[in-house]
C-alpha positions, 0 to 999 in steps of 0.5 A, a space after each residue: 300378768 296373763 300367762 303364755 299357757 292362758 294366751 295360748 288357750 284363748 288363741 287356740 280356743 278362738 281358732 278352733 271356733 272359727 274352724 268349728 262354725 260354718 258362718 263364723 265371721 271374725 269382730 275385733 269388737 269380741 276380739 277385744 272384749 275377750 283381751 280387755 276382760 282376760 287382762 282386767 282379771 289378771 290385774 294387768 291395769 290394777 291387781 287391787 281392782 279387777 273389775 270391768 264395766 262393759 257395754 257391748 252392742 248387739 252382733 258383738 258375740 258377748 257371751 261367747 267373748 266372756 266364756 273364753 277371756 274367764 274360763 281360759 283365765 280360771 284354768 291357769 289359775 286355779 279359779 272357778 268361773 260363775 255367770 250370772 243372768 237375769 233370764 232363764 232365757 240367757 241362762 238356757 242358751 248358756 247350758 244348752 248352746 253356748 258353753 257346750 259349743 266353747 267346751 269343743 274348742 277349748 283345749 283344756 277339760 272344764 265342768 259346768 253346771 247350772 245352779 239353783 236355789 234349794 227352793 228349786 229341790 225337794 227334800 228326800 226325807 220329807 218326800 217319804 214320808 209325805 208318800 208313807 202310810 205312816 206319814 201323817 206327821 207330814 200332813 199337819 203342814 198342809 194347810 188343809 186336808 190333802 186331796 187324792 190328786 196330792 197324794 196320788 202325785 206325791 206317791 209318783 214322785 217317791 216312786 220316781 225319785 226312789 228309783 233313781 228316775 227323778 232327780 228331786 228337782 221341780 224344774 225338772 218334773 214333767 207336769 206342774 207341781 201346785 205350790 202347797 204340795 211342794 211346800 210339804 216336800 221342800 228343801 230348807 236350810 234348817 232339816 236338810 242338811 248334810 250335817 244330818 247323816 239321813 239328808 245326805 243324799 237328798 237332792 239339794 245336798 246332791 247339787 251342791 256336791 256337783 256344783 262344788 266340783 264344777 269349774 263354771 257355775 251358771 246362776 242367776 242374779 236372785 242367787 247370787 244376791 243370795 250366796 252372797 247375803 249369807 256371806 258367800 260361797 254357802 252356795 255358789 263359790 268363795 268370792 275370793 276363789 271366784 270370776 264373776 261374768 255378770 250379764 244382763 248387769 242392768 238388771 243387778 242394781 233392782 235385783 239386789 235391791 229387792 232382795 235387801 228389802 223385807 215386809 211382813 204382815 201384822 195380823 197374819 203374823 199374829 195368826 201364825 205366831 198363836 199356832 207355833 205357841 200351841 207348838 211349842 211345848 211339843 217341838 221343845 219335847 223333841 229335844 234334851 229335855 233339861 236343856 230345852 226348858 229355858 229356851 221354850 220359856 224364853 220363846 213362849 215370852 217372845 211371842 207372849 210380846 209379839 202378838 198383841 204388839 202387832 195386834 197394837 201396830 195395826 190399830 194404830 196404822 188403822 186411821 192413816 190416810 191411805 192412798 188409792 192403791 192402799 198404800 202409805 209412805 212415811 216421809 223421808 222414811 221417818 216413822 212417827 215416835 210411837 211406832 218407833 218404839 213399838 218396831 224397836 219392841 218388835 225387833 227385841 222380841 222377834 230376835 228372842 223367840 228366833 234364837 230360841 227356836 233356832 236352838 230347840 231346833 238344834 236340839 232336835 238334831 243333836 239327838 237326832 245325831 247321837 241315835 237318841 230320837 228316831 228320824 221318823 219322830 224327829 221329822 215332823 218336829 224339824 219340818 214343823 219348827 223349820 216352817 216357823 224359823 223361816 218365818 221368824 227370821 223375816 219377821 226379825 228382818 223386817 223390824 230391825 229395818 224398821 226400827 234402825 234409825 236413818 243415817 246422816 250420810 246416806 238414803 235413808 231405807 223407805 217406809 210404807 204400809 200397805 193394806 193386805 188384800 186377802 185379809 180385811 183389817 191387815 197391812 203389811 209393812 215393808 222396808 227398803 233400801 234407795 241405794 245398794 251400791 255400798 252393799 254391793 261394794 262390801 258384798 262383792 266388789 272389795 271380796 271377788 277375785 275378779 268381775 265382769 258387768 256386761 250388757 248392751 245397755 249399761 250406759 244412759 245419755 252415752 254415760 257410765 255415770 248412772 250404772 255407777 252410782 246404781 251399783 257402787 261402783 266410780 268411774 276414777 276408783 281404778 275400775 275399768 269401762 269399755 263401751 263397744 258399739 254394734 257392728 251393723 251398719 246402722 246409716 246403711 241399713 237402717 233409718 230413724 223417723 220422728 213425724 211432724 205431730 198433731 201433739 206431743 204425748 202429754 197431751 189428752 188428745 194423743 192417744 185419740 190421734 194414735 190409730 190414724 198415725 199408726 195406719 199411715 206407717 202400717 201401710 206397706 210394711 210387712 212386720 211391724 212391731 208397736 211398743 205402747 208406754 202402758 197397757 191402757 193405751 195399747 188396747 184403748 188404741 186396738 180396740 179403734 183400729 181392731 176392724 179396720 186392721 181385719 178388713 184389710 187382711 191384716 194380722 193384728 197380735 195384742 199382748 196380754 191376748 195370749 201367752 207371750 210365746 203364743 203371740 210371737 209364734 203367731 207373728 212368726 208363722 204370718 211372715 213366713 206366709 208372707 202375710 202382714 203382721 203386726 205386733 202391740 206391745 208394752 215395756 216388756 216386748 222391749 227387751 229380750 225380744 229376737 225378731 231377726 230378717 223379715 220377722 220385723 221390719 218396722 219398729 214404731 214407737 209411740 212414746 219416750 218411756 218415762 217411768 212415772 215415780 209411782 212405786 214407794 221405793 221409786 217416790 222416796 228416791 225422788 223424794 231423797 234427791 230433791 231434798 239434797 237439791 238434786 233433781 230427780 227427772 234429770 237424775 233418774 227419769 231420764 237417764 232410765 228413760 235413755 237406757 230403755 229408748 235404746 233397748 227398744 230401739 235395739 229390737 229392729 236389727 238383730 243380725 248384720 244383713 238386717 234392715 228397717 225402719 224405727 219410728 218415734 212418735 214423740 216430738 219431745 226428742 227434738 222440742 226439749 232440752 235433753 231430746 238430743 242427749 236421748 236422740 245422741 245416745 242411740 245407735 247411729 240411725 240415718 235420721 229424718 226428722 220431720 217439720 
């Protein structure tokens, strides 16, 4: 049950923000979510099930909503708070506006910060001795010689950092750092750490000491896939001790996906793996010398198995017929018997010279610890065996996958080998999960002490079903769903056109038929956006209508011409003149885009978007639900395609007094048999459909 003491903090909290905010204006929509997510974490409907799935629509005050039903709950009851983004965008807002804003009217003190991976800091140690004359230890993990631009810049960092004017956090330093300079100076998990007395002021270790006291960690989805992968609360908070706020939870169900797959190159792997053998007798020299020989032998005996194993793999994978993109997909994930047994070799061997490593390495750190190396010779032993565990582990996981064997009850993992693109003669291989949703369940559902999924488009087809079975979760398994509507007046302020067209998308002669149908609904707006279902036809339609659009005056801004932000300032500053605009746009220009008022009157879409299968994960999935007699176009195409047709539709009106257009050019939402579903699950329109 909620206390008094946390009731009385979310109704004071929301009182003084209705005082702070000048244009403050009271929704029993947030009004709700705020109760409905402070009962659902106090177990109010089910103490063994505090989760909470909520679609919210845009104008609802989401963020601030999740901010005062957790953070108020946490506080009186001893819990930390993490939300999680997929944007850096959301994540900005959060630190910058929305939780500094919250931490003025809420009546009790609280902490926040936003976390990042360790690959985000460097390490002090590294950074000295990187910027030391007596550094060149360090410079044997550049790949090649270091430039005097690299060194000049490494010493200005060191000397920023030695005085306290850096904190050692990429993000955080004024210019670009290029990738194989930060590589050099990197934290990583295997030599810093605070176990080890000279890395216990290293940035990293610093964060995490700021992050452990804070009552509001900010993060995004990749972390917290990560904290939780290596069991939780390594790097953000205990699951058990933690509320999870997850925003932008369409996202979640690709993200944790992506980050349960692995690949690994096998020629390039054979490459590195001859380098650690040349390393190996002199990392192993650097530990306990009577200990350490067992171990670089059972290494060397790792490597002496992985390297001309991999060589073999790729001779054998040499004649398989390739696709054009270089791809090949093993059907139903099944590899053939050879290469089945030759991933199970691979595992055994990777797992070995792992472990061994991995204890030459802890060797290292023990003398370290006990005063009997110096941290100057140690160093560069550390750096340079950490630098090939990373890769090990990787290479472990991704013969493991390989070589687990399908299960009868669930997807099986997708399989597929790609052609490397730098090296002639080289694939990568790559494994995949189809479903995370019971990883997801064993990793945070059935550990959180409680969880928040929230976004506009969590639905598809007006349907939490989908979202469900992306994620693990069941809409009868106790927990709870909420879908709030916009609170814009859409039959008021905004209309939904689908013209009577020449053809429907499919057909050859559409694309040819797009600039004359787009001047006839161009003509007389002032802010128009496109949205294109690829970039082939977006430019192949800007290129006909480029002169025309010039001749008349207007403002024609194509995406991929210039940065996304260049594009959007432009388009910004043409109405602000009051100069008529136009936007082109694909997928990507249909999410997180903000055109409130007069930045965009006029939002035409040109086709429904349908996500053709084209991906290996996304062709072994539709292959997976064929097999079990599922269909695929309806069980994923277009459900995906609902969840995306609402987004779109969603960028026309951003704030409550704004008002537009939303054209849709594809006659398919009314000639077919799920075009009502697509058309019912939008926002309710004053709808024109023409004949």
């Amino acid at each position: 049950m909620l206390s008094p003491s946390t009731k009385k903090d979310i109704r004071s909290s929301y009182e003084n923000l209705r005082a702070q905010l000048q244009n403050f204006i009271p929704r029993k929509a947030q009004n709700y979510l705020v109760a409905e997510i402070a009962k659902t974490l106090a177990g109010e409907y089910n103490p063994k099930r505090r989760i909470l799935v909520a679609e919210a629509g845009t104008g609802i005050g989401k963020s601030m909503a999740y901010l005062m039903g957790s953070i108020c709950f946490a506080l009186n009851n001893n819990k930390k708070v993490v939300v999680s983004t997929a944007t850096v965008a959301l994540q900005e807002q959060l630190i910058e506006k929305d939780l500094p804003l919250f931490r003025r009217v809420v009546s009790r003190e609280f902490s926040f910060v936003l976390a990042k991976g360790r690959q985000r800091y460097c390490c002090g140690e590294k950074l000295a001795a990187a910027a030391s004359a007596e550094g060149h230890g360090q410079q044997a993990l550049f790949t090649e010689k270091p430039k005097k631009a690299d060194i000049d810049m490494v010493n200005t960092m060191y000397s920023a950092y030695s005085r306290g004017k850096w904190n050692g956090d990429r993000d955080a330093w004024p210019k670009s750092i290029p990738d194989h300079l930060w590589q050099t100076i990197v934290s990583d998990k295997h030599t810093c750490h605070s176990g080890l007395a000279a890395h216990r002021n290293c940035p990293f270790a610093k964060a995490r000491e700021h992050l452990d006291k804070a009552d509001v960690v900010v993060a995004n989805h990749s972390l917290l896939m990560a904290d939780l992968e290596l069991g939780g609360g390594v790097i953000l908070p205990e699951p058990e001790h933690a509320l999870y706020m997850v925003d932008e939870a369409h996202h979640l169900p690709t993200v944790a996906r992506d980050f349960s797959a692995a690949s690994a190159s096998l020629v390039g792997a054979a490459s590195w793996l001859e380098k650690l053998n040349q390393s190996a007798s002199k990392i192993a020299n650097g530990g306990d010398i009577k200990r350490s020989g067992r171990f670089l032998d059972a290494l060397q005996s790792g490597i002496q198995v992985l390297i001309p194993g991999l060589r073999g793999i790729r001779d054998m994978l040499i004649d398989f017929p390739l696709n054009n993109d270089g791809v090949y997909r093993f059907t139903d994930g099944e590899l053939p018997e050879t290469l089945h047994l030759e991933s199970k070799e691979m595992q055994k061997a990777a797992k070995k010279a792992n472990q061994s490593l991995a204890k030459l390495h802890d060797l290292i750190s023990e003398r370290v610890k006990d005063g009997e190396l110096a941290s100057r010779l140690a160093d560069p032993l550390l750096a340079e065996s950490a630098f090939f565990l990373q890769r090990l582990e990787n290479l472990e996981k991704v013969w493991t996958l390989m070589a687990q064997p399908n299960s009868d009850k669930g997807a099986p993992l997708a399989r597929w080998i790609q052609k490397c693109p730098e090296r002639e003669s080289d694939f990568i291989v790559h494994v995949s999960p189809l479903e995370i949703g019971w990883r997801l369940d064993q990793l945070l559902w059935s550990r959180a002490a409680g969880v928040c999924l929230l976004s506009a488009t969590l639905r598809a087809l007006n349907s939490f079903t989908y979202f469900c079975r992306q994620v693990g979760l069941d809409e009868n398994d106790g927990t709870r769903f909420l879908a709030l509507p916009s609170p814009f007046d859409y039959q008021e302020n905004a209309r939904l056109v689908v013209p009577a067209m020449p053809c429907e998308p499919q057909d050859e002669k559409f694309t040819s038929h797009l600039p004359d149908i787009l001047m006839e609904y161009l003509e007389g707006e002032t802010a128009s956006l496109v949205l294109f279902s690829s970039y082939w036809q977006m430019n192949q339609v800007a290129e006909k209508m480029r002169a025309d659009i010039k001749k008349l005056g207007w403002h024609l801004h194509v995406q991929g011409e210039a940065s996304r932000t260049s594009i959007l300032d432009a388009h910004r500053k043409c109405c602000e003149k009051g100069q008529i605009s136009i936007l082109f746009g694909t997928g990507s220009f249909s999410e997180g885009l903000d055109l409130p008022g007069e930045q965009l009157t006029n939002l035409i879409i040109t086709k429904i978007p349908f996500a053709v299968p084209t991906s290996p994960v996304e062709e072994a999935h539709a292959e997976y639900l064929e097999r079990k007699g599922g269909n695929a176009f309806l069980q994923i195409s277009v459900p995906e395609a609902s969840k995306k047709l609402v987004q779109s539709a969603g960028r026309l009106l951003r704030k409550e007094q704004d008002s537009g257009r939303v054209v849709l050019l594809d006659r398919r939402v009314v000639t077919r048999r799920y075009g009502k579903a697509l058309l019912d699950s939008l926002p309710p329109f004053k709808r024109v459909i023409e004949h």
